[in-house]
C-alpha beads as a LAMMPS data file, in Angstrom:
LAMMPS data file: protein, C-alpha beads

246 atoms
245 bonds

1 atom types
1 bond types

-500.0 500.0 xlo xhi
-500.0 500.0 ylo yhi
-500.0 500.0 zlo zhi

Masses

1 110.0

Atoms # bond

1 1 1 -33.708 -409.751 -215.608
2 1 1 -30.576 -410.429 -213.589
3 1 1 -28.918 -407.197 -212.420
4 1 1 -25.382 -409.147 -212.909
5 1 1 -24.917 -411.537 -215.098
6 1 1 -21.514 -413.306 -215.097
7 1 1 -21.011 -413.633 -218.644
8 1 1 -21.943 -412.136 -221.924
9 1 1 -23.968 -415.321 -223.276
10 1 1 -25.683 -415.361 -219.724
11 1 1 -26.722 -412.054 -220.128
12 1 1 -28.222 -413.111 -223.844
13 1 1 -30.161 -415.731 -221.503
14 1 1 -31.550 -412.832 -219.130
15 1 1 -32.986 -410.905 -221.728
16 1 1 -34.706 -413.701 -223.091
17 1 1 -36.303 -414.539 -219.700
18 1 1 -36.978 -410.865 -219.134
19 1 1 -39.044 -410.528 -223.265
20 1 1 -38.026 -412.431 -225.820
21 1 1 -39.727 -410.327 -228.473
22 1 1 -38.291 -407.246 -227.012
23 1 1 -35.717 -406.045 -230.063
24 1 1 -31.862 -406.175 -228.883
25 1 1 -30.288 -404.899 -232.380
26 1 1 -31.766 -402.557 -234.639
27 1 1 -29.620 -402.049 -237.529
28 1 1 -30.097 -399.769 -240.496
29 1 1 -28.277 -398.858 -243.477
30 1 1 -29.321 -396.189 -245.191
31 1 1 -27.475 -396.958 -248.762
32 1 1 -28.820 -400.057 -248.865
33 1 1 -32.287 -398.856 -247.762
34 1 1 -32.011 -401.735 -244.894
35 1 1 -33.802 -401.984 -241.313
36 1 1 -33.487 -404.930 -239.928
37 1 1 -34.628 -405.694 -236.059
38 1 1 -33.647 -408.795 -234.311
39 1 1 -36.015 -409.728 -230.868
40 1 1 -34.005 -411.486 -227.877
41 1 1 -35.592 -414.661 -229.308
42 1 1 -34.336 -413.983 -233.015
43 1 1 -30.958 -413.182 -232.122
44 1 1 -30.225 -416.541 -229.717
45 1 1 -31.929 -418.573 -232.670
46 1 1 -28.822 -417.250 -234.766
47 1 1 -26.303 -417.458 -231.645
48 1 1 -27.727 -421.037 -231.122
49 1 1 -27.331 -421.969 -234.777
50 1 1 -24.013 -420.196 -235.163
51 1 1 -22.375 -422.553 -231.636
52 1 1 -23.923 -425.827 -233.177
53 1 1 -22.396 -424.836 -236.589
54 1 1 -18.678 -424.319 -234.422
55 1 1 -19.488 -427.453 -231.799
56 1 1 -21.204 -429.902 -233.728
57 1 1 -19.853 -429.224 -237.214
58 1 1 -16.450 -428.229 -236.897
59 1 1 -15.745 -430.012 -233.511
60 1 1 -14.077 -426.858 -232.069
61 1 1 -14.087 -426.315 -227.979
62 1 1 -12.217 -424.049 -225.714
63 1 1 -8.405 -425.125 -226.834
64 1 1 -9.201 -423.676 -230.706
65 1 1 -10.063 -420.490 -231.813
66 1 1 -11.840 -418.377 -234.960
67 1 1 -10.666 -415.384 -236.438
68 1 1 -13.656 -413.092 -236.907
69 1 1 -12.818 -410.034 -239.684
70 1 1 -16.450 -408.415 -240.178
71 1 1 -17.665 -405.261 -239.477
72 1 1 -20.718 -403.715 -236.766
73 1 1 -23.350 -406.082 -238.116
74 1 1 -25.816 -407.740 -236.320
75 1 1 -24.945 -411.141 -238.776
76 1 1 -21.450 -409.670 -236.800
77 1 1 -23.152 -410.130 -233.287
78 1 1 -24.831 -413.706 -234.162
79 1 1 -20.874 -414.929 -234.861
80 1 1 -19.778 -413.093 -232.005
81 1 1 -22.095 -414.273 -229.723
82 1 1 -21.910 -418.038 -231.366
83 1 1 -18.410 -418.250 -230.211
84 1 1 -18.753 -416.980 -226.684
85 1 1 -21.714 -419.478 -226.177
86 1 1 -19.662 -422.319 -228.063
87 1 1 -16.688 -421.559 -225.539
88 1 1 -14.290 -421.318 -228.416
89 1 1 -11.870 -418.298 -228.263
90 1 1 -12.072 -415.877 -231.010
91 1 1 -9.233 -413.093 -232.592
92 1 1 -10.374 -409.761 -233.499
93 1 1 -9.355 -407.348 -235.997
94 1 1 -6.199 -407.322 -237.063
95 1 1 -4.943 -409.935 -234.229
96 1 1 -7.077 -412.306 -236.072
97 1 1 -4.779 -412.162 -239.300
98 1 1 -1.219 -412.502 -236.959
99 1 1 0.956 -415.665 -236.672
100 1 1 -0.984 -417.996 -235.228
101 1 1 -3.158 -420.157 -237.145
102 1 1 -7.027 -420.379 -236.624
103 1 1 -9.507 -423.283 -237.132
104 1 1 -12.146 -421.489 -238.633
105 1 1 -12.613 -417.998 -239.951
106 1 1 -15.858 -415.092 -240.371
107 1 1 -15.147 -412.465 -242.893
108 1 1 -16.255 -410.253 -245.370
109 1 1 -15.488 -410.883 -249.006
110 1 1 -12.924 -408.185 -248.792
111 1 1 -10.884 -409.445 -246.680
112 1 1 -11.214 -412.781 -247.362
113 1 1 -7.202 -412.429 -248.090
114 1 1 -6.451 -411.359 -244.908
115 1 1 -8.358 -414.150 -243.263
116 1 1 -6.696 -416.759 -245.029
117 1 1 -3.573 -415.482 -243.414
118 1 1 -4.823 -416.959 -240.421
119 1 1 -4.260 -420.203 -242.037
120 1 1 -8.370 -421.260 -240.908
121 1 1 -9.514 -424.745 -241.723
122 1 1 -12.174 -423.174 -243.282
123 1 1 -13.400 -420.104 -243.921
124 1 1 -16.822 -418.409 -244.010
125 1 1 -17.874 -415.474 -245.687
126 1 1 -20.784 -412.832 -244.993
127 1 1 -21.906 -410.751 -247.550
128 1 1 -23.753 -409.087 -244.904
129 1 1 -27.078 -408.423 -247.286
130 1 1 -30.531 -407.062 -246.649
131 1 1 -32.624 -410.122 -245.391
132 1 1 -29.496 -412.056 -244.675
133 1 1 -29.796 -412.926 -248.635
134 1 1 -26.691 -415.366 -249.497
135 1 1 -23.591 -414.084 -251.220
136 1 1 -23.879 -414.481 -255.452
137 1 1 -20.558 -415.992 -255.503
138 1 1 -19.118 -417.901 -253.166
139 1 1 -15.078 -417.965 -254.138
140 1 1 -13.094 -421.292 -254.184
141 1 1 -12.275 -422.977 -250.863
142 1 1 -14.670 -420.634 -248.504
143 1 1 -18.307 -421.322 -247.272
144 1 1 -21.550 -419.043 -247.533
145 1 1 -21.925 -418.194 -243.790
146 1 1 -25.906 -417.565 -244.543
147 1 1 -26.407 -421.093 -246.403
148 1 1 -23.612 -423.112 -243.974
149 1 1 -25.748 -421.908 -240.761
150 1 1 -29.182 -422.429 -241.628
151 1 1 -28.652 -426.244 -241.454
152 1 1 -27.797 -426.338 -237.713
153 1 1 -30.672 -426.254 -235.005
154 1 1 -31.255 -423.255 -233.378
155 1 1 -31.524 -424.482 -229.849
156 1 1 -28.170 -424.818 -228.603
157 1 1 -28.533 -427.191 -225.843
158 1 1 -24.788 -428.144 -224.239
159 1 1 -23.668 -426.788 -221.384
160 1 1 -22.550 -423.162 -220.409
161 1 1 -18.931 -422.128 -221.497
162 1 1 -16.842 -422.465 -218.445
163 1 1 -17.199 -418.271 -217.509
164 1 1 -12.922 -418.774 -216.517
165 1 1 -12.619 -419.837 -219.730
166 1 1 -10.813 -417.748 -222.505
167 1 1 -13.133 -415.747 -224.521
168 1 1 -10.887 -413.330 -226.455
169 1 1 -7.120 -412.722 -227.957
170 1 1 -6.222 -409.149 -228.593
171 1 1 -3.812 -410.608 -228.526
172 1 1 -3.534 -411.539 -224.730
173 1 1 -6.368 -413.859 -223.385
174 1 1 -9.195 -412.476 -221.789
175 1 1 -12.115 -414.372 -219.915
176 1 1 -15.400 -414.942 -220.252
177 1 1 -15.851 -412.985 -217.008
178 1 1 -13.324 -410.378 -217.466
179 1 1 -14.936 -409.749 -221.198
180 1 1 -18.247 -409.439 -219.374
181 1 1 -16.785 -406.663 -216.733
182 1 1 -15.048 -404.801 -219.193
183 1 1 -18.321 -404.663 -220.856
184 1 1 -20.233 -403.549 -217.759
185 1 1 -17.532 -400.944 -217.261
186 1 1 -18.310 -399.051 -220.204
187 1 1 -21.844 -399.641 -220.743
188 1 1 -21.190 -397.762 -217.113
189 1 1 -18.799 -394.978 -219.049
190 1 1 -21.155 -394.225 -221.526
191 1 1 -24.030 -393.577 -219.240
192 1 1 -26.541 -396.315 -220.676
193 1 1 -29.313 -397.093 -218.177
194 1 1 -30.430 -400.774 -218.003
195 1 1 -33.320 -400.685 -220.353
196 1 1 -31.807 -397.913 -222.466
197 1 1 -31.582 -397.968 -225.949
198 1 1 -28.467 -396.709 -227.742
199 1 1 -27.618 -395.495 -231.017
200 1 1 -24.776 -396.096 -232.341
201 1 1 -23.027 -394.706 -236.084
202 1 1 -21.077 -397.709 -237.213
203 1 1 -18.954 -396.265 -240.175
204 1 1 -15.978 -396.214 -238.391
205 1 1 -16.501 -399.851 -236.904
206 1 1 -16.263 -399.791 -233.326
207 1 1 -15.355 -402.105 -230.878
208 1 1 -17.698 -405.279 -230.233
209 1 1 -17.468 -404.045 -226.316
210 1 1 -19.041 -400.990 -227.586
211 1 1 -21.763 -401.599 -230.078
212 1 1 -22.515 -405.349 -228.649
213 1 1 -21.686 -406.493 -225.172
214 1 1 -21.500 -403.343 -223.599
215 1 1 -25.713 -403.273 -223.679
216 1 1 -26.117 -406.823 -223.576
217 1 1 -24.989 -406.998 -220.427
218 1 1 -26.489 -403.981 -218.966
219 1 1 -30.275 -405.332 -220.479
220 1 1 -30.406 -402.286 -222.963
221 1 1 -30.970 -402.309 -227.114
222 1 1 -28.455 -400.939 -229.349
223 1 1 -29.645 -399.032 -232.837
224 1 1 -26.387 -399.393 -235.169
225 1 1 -26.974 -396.755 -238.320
226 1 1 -24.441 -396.741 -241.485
227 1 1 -23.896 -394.154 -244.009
228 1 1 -26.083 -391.531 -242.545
229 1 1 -25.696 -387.990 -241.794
230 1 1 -26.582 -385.744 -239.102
231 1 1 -30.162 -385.304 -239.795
232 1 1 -30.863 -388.613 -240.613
233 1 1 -29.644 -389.576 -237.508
234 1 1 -31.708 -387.642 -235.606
235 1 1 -34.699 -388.618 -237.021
236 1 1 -33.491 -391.971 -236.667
237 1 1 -32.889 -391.552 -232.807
238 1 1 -36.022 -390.240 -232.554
239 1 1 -38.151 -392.844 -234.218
240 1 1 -36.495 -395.572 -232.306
241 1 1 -37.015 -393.454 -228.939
242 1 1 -33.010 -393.506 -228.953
243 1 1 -31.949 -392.727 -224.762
244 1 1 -28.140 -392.400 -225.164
245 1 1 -26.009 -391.616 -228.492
246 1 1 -22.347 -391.981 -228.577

Bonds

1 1 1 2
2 1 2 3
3 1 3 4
4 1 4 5
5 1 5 6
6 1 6 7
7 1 7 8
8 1 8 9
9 1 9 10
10 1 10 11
11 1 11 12
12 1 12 13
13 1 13 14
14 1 14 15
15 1 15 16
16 1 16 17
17 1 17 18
18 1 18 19
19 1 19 20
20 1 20 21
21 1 21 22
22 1 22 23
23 1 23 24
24 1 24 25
25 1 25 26
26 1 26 27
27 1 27 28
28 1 28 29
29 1 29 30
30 1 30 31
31 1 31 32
32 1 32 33
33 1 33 34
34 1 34 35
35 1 35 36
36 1 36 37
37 1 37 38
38 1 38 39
39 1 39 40
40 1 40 41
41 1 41 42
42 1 42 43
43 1 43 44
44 1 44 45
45 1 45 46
46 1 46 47
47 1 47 48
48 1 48 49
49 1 49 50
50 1 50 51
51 1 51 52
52 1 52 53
53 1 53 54
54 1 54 55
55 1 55 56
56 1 56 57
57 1 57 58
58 1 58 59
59 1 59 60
60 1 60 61
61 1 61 62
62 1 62 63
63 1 63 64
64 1 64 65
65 1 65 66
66 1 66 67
67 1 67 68
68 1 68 69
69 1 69 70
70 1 70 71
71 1 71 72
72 1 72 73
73 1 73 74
74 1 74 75
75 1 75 76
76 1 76 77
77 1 77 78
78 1 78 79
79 1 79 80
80 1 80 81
81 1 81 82
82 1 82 83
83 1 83 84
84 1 84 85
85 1 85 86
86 1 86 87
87 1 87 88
88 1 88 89
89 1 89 90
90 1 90 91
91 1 91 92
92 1 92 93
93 1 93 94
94 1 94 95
95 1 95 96
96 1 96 97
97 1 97 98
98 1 98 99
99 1 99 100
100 1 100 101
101 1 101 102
102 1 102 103
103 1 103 104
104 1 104 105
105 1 105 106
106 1 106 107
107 1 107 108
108 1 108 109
109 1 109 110
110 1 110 111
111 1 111 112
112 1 112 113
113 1 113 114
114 1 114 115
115 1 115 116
116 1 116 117
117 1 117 118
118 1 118 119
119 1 119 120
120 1 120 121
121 1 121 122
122 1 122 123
123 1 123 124
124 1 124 125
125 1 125 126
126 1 126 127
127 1 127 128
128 1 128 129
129 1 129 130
130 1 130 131
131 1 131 132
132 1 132 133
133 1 133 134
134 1 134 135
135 1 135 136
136 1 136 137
137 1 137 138
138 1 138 139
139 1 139 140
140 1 140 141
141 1 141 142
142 1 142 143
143 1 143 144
144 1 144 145
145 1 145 146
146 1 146 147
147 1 147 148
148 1 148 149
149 1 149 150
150 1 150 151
151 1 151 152
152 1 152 153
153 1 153 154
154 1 154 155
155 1 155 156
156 1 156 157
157 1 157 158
158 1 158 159
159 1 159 160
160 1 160 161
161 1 161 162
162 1 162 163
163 1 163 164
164 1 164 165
165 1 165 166
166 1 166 167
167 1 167 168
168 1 168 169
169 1 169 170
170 1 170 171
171 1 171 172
172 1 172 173
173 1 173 174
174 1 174 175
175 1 175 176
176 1 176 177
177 1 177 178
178 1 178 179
179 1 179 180
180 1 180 181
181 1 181 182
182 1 182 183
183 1 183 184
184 1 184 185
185 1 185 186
186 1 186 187
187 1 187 188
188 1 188 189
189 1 189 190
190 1 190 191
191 1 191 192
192 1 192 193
193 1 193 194
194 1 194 195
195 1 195 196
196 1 196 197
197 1 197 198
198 1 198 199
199 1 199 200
200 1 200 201
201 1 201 202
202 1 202 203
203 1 203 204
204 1 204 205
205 1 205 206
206 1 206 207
207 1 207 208
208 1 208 209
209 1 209 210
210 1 210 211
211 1 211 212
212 1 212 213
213 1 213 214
214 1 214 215
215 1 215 216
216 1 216 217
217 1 217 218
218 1 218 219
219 1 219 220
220 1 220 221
221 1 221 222
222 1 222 223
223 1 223 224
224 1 224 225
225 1 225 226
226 1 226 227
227 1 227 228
228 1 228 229
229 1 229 230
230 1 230 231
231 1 231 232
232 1 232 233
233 1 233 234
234 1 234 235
235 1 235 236
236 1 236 237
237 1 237 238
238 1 238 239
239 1 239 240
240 1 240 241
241 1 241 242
242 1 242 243
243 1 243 244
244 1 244 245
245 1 245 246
């Protein structure tokens, strides 16, 4: 794999040369009884659909921009990802829900309110279920993110995103290379080893520089865990031969 790759989508490319079956996300909930484990070649089949869904069926490029409202996830990191391949900018949090209007919106049925306040052309929600399972009910005027996706190929075959292009409002612009340092930087912070495998608790929601790109680009695995406690987590981290916790 490429010690330094440029971007955060090139690094998705790296690991996909270096194993494709090797898992990237792990991601459990323990209410829900849910393990799910996406391979390098699993996760860009979900990128790749998600960027043909933004490219080829909402026309969007590098001048629009999505508002993404969703929790750790790794649905989360498919959308995530989706954008940066797409080149389309995306708004975070609650810059996502400020003054300026959107094209398209990811959210949670929760805050499907908030997301409209983006003013999106249209708006996707995840119910974020075991098995990727579509939402029961689908309100007025949004889209079933799991349904809307699954119709778009997942080969995404047009060129990179330009890595100078903007990648991220927070709400100042960042680029697709200056996402991808930041990334490095604290993959670098929090001591992850390229190859390492990190597990992260995801109640609290951390940053997508954190849980995602962070150990994408360094060519490491995260484990994302909700609603467990200590103990559980340690048995978690040691099934899943956890190297670094935060």
């Amino acid at each position: 794999m490429s010690s330094d790759p440029s971007t955060v989508p090139a690094a998705l490319a790296a690991a996909l040369r270096a194993n494709q079956n090797a898992p990237l996300i792990t991601y459990y909930d323990e209410r829900l009884g849910e393990r799910t484990e996406l391979s390098a070649v699993t996760l860009d089949n979900w990128v790749s659909k998600t960027a043909n869904l933004l490219v080829d069926g909402a026309a969007l490029g590098p001048d629009d921009s999505v508002a993404v409202l969703l929790p750790a996830h790794w649905q989360t990191a498919a959308v995530l990802l989706g954008c940066l391949t797409a080149g389309v900018p995306v708004r975070v949090a609650d810059a996502a829900a400020g003054p300026v209007p959107v094209d398209i919106a990811f959210a949670t049925p929760d805050r499907a309110e908030q997301a409209r306040a983006a003013r999106p052309a249209e708006t996707y929600l995840l119910g974020l279920a075991p098995m990727a399972m579509p939402l029961g009910t689908v309100p007025a005027g949004a889209l079933d993110y799991v349904v809307a996706v699954r119709a778009f190929g997942d080969r995404y075959s047009a060129a990179p995103a330009d890595p100078s292009g903007i990648a991220w409002y927070e709400p100042e612009p960042v680029s697709q290379t200056a996402l991808a340092d930041r990334a490095r930087r604290h993959a670098g912070e929090s001591r992850l080893l390229p190859g390492g495998r990190l597990l992260i608790p995801v109640d609290a929601e951390p940053d997508p520089v954190a849980w995602l790109f962070a150990p994408l680009m360094l060519g490491a695995s995260v484990v994302l865990v909700r609603n467990a406690g200590a103990e559980r987590l340690d048995a978690i981290a040691a099934a899943e031969r956890v190297t670094t916790r935060t």
